[in-house]
C-alpha positions as CSV (number, residue, x, y, z in Angstrom):
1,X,110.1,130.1,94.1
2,X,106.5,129.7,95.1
3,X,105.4,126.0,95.2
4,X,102.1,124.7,93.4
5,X,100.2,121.0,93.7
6,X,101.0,118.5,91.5
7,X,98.7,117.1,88.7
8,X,96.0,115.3,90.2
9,X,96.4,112.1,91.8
10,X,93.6,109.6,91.5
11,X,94.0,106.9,95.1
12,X,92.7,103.4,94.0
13,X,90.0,104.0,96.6
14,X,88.5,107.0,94.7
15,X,89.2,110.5,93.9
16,X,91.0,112.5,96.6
17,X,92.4,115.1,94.2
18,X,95.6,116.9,94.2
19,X,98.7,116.2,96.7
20,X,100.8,118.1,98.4
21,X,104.2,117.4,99.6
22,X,105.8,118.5,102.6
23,X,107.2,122.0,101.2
24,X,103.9,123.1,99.2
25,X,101.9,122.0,102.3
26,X,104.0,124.2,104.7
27,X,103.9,127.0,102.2
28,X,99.4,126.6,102.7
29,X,99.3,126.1,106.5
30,X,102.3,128.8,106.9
31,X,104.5,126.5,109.3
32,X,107.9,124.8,109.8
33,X,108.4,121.5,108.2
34,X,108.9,120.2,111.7
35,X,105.4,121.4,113.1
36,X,104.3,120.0,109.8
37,X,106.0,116.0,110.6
38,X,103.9,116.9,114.6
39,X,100.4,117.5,112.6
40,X,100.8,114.4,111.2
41,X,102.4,112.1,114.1
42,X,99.6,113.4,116.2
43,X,96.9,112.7,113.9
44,X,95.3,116.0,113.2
45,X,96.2,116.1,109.7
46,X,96.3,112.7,107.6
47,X,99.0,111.9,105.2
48,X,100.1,109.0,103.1
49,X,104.0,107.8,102.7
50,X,104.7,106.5,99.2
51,X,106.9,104.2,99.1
52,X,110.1,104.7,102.0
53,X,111.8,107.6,100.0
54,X,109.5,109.4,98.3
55,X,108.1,110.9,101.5
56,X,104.9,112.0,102.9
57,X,102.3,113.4,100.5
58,X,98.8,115.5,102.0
59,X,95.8,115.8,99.7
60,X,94.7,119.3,98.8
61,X,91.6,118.8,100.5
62,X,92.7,117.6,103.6
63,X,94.6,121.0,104.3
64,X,91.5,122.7,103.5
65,X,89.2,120.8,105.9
66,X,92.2,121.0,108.4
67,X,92.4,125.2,107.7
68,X,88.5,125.1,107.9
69,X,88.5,123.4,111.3
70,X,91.4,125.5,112.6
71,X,89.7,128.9,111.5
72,X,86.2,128.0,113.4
73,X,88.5,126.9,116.6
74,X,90.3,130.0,117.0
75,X,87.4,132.5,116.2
């Protein structure tokens, strides 16, 4: 089963566009869910928590700008 973003999410602070969760960002970025939970804690890829059990969510765009910045690293 191949995951897919959710409908669009509109933050109260302006557009930000689709969110991911956890499994549909670790199908993008091609890692583990635990090396997902690190990019976070260490602050290389921002995420909000909504609410204390319906997790961590990632917008769309912020894996893109992180992929972006990765890519131009490692070339």
């Amino acid at each position: 089963m191949k995951a897919t973003a959710t409908e669009e999410y509109r933050d109260p602070k302006g557009n930000k566009g689709r969110r991911l969760n956890w499994k549909q960002a670790c199908e993008m970025l091609g890692c583990s869910k635990s090396h997902f939970y690190n990019l976070i804690n260490e602050g290389k890829l921002p995420a909000v928590r909504y609410g204390k059990v319906r997790g961590v969510w990632v917008h769309l765009s912020e894996i893109h700008n992180f992929l972006k910045q990765h890519q131009t690293t490692n070339t």
